[in-house]
N, CA, C and O of each residue as an XYZ file, in Angstrom:
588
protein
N     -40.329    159.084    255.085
C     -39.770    157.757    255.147
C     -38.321    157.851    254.675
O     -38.010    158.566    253.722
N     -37.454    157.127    255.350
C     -35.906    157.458    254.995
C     -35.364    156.253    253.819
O     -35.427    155.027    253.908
N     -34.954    156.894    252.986
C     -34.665    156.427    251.511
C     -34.133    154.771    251.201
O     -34.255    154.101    250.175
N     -33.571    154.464    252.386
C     -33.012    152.842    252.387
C     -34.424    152.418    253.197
O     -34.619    151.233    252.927
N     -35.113    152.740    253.772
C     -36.217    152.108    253.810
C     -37.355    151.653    252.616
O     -37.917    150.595    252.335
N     -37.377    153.079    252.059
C     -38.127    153.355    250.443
C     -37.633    152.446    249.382
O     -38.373    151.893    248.569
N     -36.464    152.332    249.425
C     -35.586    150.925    248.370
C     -35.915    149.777    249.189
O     -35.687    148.658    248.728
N     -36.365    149.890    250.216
C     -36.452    147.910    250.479
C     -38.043    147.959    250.237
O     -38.343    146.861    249.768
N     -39.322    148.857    250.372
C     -40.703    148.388    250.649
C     -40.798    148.457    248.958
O     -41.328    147.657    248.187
N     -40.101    149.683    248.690
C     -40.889    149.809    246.984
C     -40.928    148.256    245.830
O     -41.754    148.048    244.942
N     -39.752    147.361    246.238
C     -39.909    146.418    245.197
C     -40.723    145.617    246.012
O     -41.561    145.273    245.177
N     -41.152    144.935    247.349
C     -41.911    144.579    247.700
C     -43.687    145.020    247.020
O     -44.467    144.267    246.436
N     -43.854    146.406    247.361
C     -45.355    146.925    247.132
C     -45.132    146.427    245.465
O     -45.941    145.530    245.226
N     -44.365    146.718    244.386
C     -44.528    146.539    242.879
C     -44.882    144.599    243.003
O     -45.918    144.100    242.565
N     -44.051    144.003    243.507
C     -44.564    142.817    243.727
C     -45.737    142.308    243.726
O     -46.248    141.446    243.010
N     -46.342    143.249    245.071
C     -47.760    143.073    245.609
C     -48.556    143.247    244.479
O     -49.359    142.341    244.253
N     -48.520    144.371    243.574
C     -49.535    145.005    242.917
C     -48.953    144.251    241.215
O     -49.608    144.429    240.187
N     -48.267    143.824    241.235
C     -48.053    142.692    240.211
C     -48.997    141.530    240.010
O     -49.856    141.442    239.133
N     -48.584    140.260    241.371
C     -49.486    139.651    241.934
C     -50.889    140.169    242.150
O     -51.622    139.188    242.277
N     -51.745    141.575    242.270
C     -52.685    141.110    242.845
C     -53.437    141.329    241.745
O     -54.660    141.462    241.702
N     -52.328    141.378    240.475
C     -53.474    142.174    239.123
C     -53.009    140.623    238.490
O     -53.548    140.532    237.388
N     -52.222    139.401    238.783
C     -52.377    138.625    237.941
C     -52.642    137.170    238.812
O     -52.445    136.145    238.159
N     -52.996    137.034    239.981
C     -53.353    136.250    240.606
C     -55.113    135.562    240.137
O     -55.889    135.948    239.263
N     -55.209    134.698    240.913
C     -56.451    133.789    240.940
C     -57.541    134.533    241.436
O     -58.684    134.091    241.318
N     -57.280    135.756    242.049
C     -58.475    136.970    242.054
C     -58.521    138.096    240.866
O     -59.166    139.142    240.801
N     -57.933    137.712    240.282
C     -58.013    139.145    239.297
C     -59.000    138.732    238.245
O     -59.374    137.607    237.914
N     -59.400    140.189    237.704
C     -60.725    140.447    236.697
C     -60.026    139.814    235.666
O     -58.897    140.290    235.549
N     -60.387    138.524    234.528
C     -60.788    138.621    233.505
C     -60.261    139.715    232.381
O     -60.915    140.669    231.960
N     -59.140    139.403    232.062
C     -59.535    140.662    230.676
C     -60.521    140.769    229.700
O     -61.066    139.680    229.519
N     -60.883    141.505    229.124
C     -62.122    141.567    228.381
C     -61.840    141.333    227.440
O     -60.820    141.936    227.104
N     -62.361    140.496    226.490
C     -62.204    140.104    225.010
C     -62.610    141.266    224.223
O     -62.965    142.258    224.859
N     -62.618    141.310    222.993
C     -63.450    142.215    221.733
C     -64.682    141.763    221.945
O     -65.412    142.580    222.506
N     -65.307    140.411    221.603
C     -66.682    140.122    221.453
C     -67.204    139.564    223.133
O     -66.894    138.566    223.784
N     -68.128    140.737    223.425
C     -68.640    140.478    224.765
C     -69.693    138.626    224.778
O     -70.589    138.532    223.938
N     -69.478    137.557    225.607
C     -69.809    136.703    225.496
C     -70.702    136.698    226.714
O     -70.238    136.716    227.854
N     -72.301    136.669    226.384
C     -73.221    136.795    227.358
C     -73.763    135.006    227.967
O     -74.436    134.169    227.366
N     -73.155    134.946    229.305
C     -74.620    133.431    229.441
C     -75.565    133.445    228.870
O     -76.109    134.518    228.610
N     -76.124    132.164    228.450
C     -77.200    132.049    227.996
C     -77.498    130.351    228.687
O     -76.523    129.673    229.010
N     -78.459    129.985    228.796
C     -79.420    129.004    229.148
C     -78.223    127.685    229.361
O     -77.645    127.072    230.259
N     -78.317    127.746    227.910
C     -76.761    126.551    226.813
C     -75.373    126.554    227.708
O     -74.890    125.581    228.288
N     -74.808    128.034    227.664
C     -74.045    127.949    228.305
C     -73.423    128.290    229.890
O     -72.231    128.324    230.195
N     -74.610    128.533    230.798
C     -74.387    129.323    231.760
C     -74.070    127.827    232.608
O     -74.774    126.856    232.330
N     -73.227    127.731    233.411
C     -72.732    126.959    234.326
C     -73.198    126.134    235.064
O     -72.901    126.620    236.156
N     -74.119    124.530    235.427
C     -75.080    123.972    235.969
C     -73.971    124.094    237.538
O     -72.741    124.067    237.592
N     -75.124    124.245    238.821
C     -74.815    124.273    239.964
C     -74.136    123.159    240.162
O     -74.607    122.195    239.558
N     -72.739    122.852    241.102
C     -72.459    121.689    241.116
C     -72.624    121.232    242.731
O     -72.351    121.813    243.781
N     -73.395    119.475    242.319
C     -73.729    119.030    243.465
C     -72.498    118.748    244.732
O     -71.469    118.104    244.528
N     -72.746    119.167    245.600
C     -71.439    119.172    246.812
C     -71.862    118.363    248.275
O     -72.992    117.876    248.309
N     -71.489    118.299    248.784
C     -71.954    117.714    250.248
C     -72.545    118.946    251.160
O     -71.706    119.755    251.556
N     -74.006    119.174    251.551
C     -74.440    119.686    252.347
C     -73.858    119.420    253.077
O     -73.322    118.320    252.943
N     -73.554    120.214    254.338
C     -72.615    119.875    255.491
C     -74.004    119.632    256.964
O     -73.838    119.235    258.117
N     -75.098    120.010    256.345
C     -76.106    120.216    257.026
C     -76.663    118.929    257.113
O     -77.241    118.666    258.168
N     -76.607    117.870    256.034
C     -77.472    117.198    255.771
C     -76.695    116.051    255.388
O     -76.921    115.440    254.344
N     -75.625    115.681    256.342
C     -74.478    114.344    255.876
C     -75.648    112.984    256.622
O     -76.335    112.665    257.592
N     -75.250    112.663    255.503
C     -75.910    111.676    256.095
C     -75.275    110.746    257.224
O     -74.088    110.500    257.010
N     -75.856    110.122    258.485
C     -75.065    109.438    259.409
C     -75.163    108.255    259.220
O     -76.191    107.679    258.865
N     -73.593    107.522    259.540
C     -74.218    105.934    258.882
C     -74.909    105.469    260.327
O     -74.623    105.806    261.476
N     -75.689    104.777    259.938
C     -76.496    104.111    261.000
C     -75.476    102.833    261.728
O     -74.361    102.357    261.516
N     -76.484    102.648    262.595
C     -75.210    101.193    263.803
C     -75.374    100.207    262.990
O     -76.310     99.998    262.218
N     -74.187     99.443    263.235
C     -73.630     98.164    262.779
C     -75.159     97.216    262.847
O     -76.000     97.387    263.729
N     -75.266     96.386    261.919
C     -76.201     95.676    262.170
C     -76.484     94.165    263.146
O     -75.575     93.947    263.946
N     -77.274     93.460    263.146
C     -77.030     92.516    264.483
C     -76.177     91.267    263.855
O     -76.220     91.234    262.625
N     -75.710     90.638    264.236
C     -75.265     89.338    264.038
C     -76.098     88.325    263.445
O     -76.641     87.677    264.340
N     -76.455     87.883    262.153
C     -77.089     86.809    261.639
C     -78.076     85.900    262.468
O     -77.588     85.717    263.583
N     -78.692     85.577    262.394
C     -79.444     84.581    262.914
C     -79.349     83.089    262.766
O     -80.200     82.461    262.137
N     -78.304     82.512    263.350
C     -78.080     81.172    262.985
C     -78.725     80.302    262.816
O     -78.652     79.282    262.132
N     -79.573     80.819    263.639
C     -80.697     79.694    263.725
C     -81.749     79.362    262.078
O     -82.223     78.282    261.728
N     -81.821     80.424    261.508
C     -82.278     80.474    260.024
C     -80.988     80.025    259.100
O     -81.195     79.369    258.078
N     -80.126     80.264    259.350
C     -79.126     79.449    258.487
C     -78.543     78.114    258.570
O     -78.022     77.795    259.639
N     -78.555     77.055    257.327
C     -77.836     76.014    257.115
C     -76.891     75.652    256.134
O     -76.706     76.056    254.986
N     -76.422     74.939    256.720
C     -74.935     74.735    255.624
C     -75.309     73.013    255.718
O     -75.593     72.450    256.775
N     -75.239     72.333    254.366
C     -75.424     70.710    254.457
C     -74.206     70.162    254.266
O     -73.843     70.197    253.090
N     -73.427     69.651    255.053
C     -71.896     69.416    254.701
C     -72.098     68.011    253.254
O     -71.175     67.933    252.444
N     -73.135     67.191    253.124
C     -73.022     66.371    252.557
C     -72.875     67.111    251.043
O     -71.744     66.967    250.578
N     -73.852     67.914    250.148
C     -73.698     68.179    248.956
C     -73.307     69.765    248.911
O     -73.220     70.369    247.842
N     -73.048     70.466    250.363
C     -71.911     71.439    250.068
C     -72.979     72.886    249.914
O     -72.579     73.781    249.170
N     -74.035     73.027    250.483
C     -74.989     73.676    250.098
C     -75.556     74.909    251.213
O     -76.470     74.624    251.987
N     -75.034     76.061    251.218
C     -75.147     76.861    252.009
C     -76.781     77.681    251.858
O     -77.234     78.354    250.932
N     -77.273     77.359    252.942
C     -78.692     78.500    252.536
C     -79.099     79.577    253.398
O     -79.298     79.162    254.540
N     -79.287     80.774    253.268
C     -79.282     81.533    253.888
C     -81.168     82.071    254.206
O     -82.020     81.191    254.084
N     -81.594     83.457    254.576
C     -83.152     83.472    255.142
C     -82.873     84.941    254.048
O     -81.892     85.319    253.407
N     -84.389     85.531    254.252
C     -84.637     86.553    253.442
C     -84.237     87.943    254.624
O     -84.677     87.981    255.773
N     -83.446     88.856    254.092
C     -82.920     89.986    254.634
C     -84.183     90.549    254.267
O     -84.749     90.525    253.174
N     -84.792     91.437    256.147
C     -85.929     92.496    255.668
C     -85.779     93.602    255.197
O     -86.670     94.303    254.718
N     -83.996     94.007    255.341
C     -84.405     95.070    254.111
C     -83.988     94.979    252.775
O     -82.843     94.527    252.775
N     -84.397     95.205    251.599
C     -84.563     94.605    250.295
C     -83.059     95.257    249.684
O     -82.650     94.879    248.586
N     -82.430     96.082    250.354
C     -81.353     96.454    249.826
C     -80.230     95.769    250.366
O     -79.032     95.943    250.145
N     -80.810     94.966    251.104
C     -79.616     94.569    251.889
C     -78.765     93.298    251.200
O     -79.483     92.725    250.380
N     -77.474     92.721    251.306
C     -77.117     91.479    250.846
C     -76.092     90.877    251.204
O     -75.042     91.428    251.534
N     -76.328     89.505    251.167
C     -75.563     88.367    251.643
C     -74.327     88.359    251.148
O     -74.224     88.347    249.922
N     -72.862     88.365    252.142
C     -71.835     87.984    251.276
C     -71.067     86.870    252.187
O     -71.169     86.707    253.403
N     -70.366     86.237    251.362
C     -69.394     85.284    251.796
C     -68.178     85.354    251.655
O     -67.478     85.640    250.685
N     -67.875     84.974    253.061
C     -65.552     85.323    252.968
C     -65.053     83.824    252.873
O     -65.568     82.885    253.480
N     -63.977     83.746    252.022
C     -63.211     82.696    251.730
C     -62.088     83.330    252.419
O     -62.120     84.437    252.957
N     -60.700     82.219    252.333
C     -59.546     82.667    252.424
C     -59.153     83.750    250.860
O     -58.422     84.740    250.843
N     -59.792     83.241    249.878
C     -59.535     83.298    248.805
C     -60.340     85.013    248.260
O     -60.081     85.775    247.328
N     -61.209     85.046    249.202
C     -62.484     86.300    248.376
C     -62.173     86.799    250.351
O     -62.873     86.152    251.131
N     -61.437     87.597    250.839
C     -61.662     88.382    252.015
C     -62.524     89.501    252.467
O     -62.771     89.920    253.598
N     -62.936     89.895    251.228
C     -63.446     90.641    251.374
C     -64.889     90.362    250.824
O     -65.606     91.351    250.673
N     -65.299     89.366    250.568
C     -66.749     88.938    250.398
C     -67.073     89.091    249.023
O     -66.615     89.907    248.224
N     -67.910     88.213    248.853
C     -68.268     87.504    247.612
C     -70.090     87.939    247.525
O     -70.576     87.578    248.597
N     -70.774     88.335    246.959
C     -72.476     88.192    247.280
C     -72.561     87.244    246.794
O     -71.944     86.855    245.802
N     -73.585     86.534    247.601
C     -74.517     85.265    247.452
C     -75.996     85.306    247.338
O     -76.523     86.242    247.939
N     -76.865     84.407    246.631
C     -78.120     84.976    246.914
C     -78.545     83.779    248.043
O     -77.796     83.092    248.737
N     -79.685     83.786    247.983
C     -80.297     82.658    249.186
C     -80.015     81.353    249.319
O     -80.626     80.524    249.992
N     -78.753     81.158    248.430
C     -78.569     79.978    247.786
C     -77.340     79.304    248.018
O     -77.695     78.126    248.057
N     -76.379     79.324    248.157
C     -74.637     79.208    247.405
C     -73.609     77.779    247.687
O     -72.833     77.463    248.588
N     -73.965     77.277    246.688
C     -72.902     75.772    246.173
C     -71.991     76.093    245.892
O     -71.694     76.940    245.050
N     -70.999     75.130    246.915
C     -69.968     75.591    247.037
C     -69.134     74.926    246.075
O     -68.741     73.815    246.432
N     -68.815     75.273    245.098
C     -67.651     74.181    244.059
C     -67.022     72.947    244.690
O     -66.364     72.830    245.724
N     -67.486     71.878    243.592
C     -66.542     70.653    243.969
C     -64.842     71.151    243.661
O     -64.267     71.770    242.766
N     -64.518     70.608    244.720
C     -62.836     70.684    245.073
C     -62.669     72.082    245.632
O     -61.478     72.266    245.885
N     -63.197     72.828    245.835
C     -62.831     73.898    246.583
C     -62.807     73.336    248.038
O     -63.770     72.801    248.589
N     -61.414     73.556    248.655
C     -61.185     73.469    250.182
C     -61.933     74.017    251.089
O     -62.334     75.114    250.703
N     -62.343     73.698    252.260
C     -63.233     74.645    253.016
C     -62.769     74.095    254.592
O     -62.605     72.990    255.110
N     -62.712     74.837    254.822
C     -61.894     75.565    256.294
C     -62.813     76.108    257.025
O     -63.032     77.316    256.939
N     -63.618     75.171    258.006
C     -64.966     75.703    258.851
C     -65.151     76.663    259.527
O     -66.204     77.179    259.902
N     -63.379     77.115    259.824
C     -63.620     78.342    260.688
C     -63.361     79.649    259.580
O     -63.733     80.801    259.807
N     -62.855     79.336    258.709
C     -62.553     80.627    257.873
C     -63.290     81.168    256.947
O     -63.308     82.357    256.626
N     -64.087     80.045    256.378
C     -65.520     80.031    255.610
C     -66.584     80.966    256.286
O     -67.139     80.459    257.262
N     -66.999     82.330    255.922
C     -68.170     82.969    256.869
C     -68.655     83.520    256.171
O     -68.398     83.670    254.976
N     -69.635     84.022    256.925
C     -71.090     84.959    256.063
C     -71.340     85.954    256.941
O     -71.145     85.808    258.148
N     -71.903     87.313    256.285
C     -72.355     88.406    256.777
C     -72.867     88.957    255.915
O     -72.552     88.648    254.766
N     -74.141     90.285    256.223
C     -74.588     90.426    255.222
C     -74.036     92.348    255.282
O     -73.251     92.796    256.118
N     -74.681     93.132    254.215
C     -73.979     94.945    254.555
C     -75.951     95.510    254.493
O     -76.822     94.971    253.810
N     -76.045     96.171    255.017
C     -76.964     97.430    254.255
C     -76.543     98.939    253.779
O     -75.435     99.381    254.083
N     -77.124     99.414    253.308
C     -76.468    100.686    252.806
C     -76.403    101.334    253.853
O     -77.328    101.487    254.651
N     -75.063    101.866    253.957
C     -75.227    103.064    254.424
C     -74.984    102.636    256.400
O     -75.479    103.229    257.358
N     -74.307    101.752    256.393
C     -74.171    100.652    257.722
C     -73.176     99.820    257.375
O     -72.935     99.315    256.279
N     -72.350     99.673    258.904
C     -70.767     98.673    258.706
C     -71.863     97.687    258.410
O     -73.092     97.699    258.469
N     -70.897     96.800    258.055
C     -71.262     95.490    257.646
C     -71.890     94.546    259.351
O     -71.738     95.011    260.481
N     -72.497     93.335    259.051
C     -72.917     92.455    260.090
C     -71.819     91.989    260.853
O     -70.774     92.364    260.322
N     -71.620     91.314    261.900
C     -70.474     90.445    261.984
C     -70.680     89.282    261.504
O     -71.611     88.730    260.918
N     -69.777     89.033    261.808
C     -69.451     87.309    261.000
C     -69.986     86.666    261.129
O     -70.793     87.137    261.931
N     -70.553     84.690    260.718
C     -70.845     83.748    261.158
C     -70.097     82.891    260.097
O     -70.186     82.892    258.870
N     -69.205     82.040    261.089
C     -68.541     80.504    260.393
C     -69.493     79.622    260.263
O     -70.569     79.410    260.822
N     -68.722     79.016    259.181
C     -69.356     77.756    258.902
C     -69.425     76.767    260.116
O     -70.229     75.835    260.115
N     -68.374     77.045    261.371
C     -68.088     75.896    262.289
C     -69.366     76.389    263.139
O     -70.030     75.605    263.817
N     -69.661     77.853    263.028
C     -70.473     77.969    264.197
C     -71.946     77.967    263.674
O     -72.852     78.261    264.453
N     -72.222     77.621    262.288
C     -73.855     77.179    262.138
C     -73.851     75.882    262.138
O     -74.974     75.391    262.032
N     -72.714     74.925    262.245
C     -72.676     73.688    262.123
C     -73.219     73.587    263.705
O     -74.326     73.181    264.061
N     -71.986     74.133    264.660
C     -72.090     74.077    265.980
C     -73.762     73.643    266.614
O     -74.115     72.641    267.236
N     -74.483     74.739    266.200
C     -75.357     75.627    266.285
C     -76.770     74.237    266.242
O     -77.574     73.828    267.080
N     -76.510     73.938    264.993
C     -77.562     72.711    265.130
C     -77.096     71.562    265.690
O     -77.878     70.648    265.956
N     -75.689     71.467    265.950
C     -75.725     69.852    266.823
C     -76.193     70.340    268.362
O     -76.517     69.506    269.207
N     -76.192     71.626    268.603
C     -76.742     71.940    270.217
C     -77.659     71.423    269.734
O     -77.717     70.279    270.186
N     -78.683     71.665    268.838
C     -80.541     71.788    268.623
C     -80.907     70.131    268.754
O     -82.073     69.747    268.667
């Protein structure tokens, strides 16, 4: 190998072998007192995402059933039906709460709170599933003056 070649690789290779003895692969130096795992201290497996076993979210769920829901405009009293699955739950969008509020089967709406028939809605989530779509207040009102 010709000598101005040998002066440019040699500080390169000392580099290399610098780095590869003090990098994020290198052994551990050894202490004086050898420190063995034991039970106490040996490292618990840490839980990660199987890549095998992601879970898929399931489809969007159906659109409410209007027909089980009422809203009484006189004392302000929204009532909703029992979700069959037990994890599942009711929320309500204001202008004010956009992102939903849970409700149970129940929800009075505060005196003096404004309410805006079309902006007022309900949907419910289950785990692990987008949320329902919407239903306004205008369109369960709607809903029973057809009936």
């Amino acid at each position: 190998m010709p000598d101005s070649r040998m002066a440019r690789t040699l500080p390169l290779i000392a580099l290399a072998a610098w780095l590869g003895g003090t990098g994020c692969d290198a052994r551990p130096k050894e202490s004086t007192a050898e420190v063995r795992p034991t039970v106490e201290t040996a490292a618990a497996p840490r839980p990660g995402a199987d890549p095998l076993n992601i879970p898929v979210p399931r489809a969007q769920p159906t659109k409410p059933d209007i027909a089980k829901i009422t809203y009484d405009r006189g004392n302000r009293k929204l009532a909703v039906y029992d979700l069959p699955d037990p994890s599942a739950r009711w929320m309500l969008t204001t202008p004010t709460v956009p992102m939903g509020l849970p409700i149970e089967r129940e929800y009075q709406f505060p005196p003096g709170m404004e309410l805006d028939l079309d902006s007022v809605s309900i949907f419910y989530t289950v785990p692990n599933c987008r949320p329902s779509p919407t239903v306004s207040l205008r369109e369960i009102l709607d809903s029973r003056s057809r009936q």
